[in-house]
N, C-alpha and C positions, 0 to 999 in steps of 0.2 A: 507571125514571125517564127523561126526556126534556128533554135540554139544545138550548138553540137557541144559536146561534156566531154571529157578525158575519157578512155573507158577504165576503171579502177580493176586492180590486179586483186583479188583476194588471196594468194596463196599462194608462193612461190616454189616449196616443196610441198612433198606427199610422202607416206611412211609405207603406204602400199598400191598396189594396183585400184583399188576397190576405189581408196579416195579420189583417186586420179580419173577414173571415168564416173565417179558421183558427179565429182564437179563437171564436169563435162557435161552430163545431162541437166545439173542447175542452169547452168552456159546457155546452151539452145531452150530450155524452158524458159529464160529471161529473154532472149534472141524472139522469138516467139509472140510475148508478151509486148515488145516493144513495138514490133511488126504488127500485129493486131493494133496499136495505138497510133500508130503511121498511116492503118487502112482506114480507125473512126476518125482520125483527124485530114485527108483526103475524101472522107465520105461528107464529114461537114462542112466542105470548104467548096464540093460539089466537081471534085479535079476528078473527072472519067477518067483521063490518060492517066493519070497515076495511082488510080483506083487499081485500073486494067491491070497495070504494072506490079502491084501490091500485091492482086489475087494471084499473079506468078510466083511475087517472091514467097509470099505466105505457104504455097503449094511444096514448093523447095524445102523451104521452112521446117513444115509438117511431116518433110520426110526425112530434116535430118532430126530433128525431135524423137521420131521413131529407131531411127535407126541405134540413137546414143541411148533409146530405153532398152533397144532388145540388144544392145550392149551391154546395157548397164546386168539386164537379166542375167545374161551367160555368164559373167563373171562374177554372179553372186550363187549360180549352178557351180562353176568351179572352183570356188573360194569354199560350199556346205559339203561337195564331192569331196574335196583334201581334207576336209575336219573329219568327217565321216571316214576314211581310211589312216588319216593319221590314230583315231581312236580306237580304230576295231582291233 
């Protein structure tokens, strides 16, 4: 059986950049997590077709995971670059 949930908002505002693509890589790390429990639960139930399907989305998945980390990176490079010439 298959129950679908609300998806719950944690946060409505953000006080800066920083927090705004944190949460965004929590997002797809949860995104992610769920997807990998979509695939063991298709692998247990023996559904090929939707296995197939899963190892697509999970692939998708993986690269927006990546992409919100080397997000998340640059803007914690330009968040230490401004501290660092605001002090100098």
């Amino acid at each position: 059986m298959i129950e679908l949930y609300d998806i719950p908002i944690d946060r409505k505002t953000w006080s800066n950049l920083l927090q705004v693509i944190s949460d965004y890589c929590e997002a797809e790390i949860k995104n992610t997590k769920r997807t990998l429990n979509l695939v063991d639960l298709a692998n247990r139930s023996g559904d090929k077709a939707v296995e197939e399907f899963l190892q697509w989305l999970m692939n998708e998945q993986a690269k927006r995971e990546k992409q919100s980390l080397d997000l998340l990176m640059e803007v914690i490079r330009i968040v230490y670059l401004e501290y660092y010439l605001i002090r100098s």
